[in-house]
mmCIF file of the C-alpha atoms, coordinates in Angstrom:
data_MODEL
# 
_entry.id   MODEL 
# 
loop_
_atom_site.group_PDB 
_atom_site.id 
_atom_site.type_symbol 
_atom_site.label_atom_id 
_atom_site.label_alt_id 
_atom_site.label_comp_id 
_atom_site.label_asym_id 
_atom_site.label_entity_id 
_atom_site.label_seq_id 
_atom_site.pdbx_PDB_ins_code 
_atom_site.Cartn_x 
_atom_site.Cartn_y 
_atom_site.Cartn_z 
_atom_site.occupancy 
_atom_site.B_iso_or_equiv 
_atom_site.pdbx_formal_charge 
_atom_site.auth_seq_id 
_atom_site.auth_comp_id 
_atom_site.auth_asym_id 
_atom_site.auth_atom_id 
_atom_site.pdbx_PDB_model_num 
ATOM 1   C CA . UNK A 1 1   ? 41.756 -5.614  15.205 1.00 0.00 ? 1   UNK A CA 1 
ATOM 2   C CA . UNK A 1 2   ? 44.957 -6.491  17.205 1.00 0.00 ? 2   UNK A CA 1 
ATOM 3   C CA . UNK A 1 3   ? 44.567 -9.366  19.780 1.00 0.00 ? 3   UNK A CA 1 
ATOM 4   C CA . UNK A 1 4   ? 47.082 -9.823  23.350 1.00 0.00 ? 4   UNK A CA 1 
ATOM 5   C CA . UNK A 1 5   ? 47.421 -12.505 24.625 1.00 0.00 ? 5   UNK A CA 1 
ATOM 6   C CA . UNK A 1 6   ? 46.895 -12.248 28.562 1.00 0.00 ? 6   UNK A CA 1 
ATOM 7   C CA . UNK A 1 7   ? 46.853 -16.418 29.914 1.00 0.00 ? 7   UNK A CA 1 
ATOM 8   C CA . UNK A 1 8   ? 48.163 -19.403 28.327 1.00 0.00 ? 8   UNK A CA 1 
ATOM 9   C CA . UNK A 1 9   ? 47.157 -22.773 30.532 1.00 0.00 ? 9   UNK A CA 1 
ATOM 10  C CA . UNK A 1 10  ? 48.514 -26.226 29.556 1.00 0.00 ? 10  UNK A CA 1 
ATOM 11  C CA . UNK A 1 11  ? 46.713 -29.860 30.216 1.00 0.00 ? 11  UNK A CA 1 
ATOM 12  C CA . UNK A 1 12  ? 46.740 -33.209 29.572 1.00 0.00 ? 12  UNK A CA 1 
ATOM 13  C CA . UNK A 1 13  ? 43.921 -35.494 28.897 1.00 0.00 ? 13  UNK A CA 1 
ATOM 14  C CA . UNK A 1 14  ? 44.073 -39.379 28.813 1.00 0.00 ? 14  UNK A CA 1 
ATOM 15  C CA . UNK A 1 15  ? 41.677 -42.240 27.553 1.00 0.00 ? 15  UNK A CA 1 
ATOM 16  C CA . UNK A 1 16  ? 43.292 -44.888 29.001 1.00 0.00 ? 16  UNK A CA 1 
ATOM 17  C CA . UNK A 1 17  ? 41.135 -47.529 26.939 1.00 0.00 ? 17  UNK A CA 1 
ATOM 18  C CA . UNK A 1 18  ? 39.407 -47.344 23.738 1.00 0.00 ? 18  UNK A CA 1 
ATOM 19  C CA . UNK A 1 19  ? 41.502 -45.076 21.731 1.00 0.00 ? 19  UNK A CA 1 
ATOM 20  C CA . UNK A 1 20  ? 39.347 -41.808 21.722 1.00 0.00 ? 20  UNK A CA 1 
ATOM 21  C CA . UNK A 1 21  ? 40.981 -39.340 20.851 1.00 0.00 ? 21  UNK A CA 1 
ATOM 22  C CA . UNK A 1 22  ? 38.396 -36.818 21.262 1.00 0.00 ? 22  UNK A CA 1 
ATOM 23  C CA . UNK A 1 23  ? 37.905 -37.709 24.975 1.00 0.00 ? 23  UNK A CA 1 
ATOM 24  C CA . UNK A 1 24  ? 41.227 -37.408 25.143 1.00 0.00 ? 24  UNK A CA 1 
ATOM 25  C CA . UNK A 1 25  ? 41.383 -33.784 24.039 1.00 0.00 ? 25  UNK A CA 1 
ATOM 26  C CA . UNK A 1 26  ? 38.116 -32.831 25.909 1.00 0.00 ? 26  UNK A CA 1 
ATOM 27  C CA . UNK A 1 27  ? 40.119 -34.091 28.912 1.00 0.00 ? 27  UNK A CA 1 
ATOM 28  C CA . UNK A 1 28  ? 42.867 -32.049 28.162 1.00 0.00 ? 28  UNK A CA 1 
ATOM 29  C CA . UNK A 1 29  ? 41.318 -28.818 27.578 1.00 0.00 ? 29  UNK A CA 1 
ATOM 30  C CA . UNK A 1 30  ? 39.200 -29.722 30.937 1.00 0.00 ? 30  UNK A CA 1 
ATOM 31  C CA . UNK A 1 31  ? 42.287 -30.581 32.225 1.00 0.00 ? 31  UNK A CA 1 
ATOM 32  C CA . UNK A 1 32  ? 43.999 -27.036 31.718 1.00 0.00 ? 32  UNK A CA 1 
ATOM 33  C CA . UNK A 1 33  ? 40.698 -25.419 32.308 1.00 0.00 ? 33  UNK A CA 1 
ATOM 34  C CA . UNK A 1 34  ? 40.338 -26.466 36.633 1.00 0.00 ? 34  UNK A CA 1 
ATOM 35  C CA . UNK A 1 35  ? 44.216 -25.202 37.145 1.00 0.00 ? 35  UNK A CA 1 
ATOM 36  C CA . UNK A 1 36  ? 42.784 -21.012 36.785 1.00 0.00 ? 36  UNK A CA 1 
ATOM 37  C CA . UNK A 1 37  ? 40.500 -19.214 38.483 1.00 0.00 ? 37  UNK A CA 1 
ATOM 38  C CA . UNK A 1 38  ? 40.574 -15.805 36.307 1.00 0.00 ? 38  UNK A CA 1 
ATOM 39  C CA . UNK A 1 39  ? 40.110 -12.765 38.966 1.00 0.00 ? 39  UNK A CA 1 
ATOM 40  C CA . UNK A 1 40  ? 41.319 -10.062 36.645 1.00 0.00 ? 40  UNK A CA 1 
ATOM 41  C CA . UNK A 1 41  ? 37.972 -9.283  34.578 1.00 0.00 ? 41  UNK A CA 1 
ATOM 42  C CA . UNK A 1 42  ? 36.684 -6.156  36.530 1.00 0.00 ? 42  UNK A CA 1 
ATOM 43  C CA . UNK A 1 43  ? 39.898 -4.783  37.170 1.00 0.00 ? 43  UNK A CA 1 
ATOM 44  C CA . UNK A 1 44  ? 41.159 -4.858  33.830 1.00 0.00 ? 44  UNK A CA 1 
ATOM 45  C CA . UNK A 1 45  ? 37.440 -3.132  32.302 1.00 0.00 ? 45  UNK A CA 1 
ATOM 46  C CA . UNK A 1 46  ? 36.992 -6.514  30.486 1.00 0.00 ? 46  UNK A CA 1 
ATOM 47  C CA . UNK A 1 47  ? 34.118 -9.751  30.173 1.00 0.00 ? 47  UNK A CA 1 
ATOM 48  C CA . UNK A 1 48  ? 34.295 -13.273 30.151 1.00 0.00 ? 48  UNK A CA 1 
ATOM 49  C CA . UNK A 1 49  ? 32.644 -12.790 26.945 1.00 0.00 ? 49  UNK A CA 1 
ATOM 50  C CA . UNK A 1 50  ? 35.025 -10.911 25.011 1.00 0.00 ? 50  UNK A CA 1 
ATOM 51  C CA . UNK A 1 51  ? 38.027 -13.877 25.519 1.00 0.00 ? 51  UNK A CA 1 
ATOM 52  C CA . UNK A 1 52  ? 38.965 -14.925 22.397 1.00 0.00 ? 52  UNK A CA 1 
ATOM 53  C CA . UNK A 1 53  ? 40.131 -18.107 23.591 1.00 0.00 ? 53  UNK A CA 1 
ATOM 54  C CA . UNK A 1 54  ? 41.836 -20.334 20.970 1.00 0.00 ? 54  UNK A CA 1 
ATOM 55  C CA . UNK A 1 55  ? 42.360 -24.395 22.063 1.00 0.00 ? 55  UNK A CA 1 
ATOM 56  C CA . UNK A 1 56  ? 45.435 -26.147 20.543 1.00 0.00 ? 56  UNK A CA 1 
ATOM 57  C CA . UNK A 1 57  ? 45.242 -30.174 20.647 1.00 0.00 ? 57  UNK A CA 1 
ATOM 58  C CA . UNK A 1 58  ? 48.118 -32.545 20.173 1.00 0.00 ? 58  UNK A CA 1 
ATOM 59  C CA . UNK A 1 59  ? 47.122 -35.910 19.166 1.00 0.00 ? 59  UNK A CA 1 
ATOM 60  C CA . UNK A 1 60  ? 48.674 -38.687 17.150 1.00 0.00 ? 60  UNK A CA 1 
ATOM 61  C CA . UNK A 1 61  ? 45.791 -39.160 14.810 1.00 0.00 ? 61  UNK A CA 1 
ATOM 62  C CA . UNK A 1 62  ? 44.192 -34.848 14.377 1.00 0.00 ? 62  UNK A CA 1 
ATOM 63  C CA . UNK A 1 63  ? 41.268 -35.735 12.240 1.00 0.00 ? 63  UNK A CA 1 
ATOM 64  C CA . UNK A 1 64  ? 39.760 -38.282 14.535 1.00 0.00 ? 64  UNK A CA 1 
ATOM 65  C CA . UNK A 1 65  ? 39.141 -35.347 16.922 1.00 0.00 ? 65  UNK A CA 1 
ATOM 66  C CA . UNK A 1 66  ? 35.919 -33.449 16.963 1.00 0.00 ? 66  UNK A CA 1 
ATOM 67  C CA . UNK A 1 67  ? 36.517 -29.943 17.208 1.00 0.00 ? 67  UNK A CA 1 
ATOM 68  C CA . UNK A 1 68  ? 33.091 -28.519 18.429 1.00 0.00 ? 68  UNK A CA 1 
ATOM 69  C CA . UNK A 1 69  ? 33.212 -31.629 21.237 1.00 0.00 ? 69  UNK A CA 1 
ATOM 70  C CA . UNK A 1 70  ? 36.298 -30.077 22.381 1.00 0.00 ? 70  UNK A CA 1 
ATOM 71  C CA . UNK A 1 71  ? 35.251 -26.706 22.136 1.00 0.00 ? 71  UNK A CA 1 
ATOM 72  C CA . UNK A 1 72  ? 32.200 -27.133 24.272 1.00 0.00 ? 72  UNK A CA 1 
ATOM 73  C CA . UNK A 1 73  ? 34.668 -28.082 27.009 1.00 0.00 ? 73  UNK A CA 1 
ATOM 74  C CA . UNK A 1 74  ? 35.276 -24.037 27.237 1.00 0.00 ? 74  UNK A CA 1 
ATOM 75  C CA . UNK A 1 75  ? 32.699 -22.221 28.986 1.00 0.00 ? 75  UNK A CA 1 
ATOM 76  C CA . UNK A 1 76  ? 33.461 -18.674 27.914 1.00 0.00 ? 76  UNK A CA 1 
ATOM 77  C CA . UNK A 1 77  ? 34.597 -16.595 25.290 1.00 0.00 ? 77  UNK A CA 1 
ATOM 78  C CA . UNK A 1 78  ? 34.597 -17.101 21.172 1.00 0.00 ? 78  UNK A CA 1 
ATOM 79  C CA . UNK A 1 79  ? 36.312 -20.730 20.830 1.00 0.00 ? 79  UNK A CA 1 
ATOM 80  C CA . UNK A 1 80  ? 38.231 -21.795 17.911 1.00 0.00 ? 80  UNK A CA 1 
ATOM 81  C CA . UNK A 1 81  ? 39.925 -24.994 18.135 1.00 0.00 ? 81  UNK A CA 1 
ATOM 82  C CA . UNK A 1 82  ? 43.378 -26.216 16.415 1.00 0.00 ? 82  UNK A CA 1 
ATOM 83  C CA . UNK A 1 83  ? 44.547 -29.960 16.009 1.00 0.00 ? 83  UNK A CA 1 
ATOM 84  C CA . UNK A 1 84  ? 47.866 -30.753 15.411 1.00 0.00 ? 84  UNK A CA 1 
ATOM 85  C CA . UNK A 1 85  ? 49.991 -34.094 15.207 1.00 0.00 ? 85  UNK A CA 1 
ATOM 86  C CA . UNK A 1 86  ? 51.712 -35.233 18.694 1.00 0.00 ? 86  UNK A CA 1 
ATOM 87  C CA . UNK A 1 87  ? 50.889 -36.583 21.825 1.00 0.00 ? 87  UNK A CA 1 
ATOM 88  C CA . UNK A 1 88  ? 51.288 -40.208 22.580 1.00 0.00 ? 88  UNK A CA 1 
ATOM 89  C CA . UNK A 1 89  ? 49.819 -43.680 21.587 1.00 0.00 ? 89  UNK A CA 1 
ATOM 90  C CA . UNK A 1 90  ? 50.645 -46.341 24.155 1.00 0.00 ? 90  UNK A CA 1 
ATOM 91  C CA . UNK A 1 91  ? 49.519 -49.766 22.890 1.00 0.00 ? 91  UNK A CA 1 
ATOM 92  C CA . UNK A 1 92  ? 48.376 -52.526 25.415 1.00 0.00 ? 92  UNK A CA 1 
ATOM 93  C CA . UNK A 1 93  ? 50.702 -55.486 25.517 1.00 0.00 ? 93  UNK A CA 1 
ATOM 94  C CA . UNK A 1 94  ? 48.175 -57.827 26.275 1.00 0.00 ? 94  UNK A CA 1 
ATOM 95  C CA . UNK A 1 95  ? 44.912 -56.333 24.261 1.00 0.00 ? 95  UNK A CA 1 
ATOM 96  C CA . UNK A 1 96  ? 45.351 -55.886 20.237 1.00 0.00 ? 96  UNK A CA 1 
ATOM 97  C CA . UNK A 1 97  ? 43.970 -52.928 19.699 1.00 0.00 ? 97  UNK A CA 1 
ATOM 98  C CA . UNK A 1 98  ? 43.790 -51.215 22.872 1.00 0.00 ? 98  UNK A CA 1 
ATOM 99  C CA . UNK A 1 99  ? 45.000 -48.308 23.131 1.00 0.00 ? 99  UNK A CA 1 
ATOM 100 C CA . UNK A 1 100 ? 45.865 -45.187 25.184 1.00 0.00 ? 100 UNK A CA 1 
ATOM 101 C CA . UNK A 1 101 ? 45.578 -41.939 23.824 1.00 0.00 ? 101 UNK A CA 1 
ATOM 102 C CA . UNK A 1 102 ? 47.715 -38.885 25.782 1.00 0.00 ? 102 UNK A CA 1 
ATOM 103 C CA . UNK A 1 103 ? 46.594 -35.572 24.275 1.00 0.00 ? 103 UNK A CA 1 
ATOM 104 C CA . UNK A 1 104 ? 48.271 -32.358 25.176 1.00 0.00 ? 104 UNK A CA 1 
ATOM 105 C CA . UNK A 1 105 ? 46.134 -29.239 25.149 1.00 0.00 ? 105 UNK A CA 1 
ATOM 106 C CA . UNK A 1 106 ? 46.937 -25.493 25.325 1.00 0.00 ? 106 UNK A CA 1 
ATOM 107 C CA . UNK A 1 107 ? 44.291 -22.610 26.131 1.00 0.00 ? 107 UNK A CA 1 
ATOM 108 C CA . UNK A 1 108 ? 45.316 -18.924 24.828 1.00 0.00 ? 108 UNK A CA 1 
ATOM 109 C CA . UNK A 1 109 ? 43.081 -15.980 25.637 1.00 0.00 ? 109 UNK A CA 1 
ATOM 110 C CA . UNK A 1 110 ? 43.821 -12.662 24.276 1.00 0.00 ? 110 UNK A CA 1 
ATOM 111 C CA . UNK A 1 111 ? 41.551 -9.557  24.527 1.00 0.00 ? 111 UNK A CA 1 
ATOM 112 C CA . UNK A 1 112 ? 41.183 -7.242  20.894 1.00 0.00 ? 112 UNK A CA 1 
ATOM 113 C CA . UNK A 1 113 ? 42.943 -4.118  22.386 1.00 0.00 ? 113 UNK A CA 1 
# 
């Protein structure tokens, strides 16, 4: 069935040290998550449950993200949960090693129609 999408929410999540990128993400997603306050559900016929909310993640290293960690971070809805290369390593100039992990997150919910 045919999905619209009805809110797209960005965020940004940050471990500033240890390099985790999945608290990172997780902070990200939480991130987007406390900027909406979704009013529309009765008025539009429609439930929290039936969001089909799909998570995008931006990190510099995907596959040392865990997906259902992230996912957990949403509430509501059937989660799926993409990874993708970006965001931002910053190293420490004074700690080998240390690093700060910026991941960017967005938050898409459609309805089936």
């Amino acid at each position: 069935m045919e999905k619209t999408r009805w809110i797209t929410e960005m965020g940004m999540g940050v471990d500033v040290h240890g390099g985790d990128y999945t608290k990172a993400a997780r902070r990200a997603v939480s991130d987007a998550l406390r900027h909406s306050s979704l009013n529309f559900f009765e008025a539009a016929g429609k439930t929290r449950d039936q969001m089909h909310v799909e998570v995008r993640i931006a990190v510099e290293q995907p596959s040392h993200v865990d997906v259902d960690a992230v996912a957990a971070e949403v509430p509501y809805g059937t989660v799926t949960v993409a990874v993708q290369m970006g965001g931002l390593d910053v190293e420490s100039p004074r700690a080998e090693g240390d690093v700060m992990v910026i991941a960017n997150a967005a938050i898409l919910v459609s309805f089936e129609d």
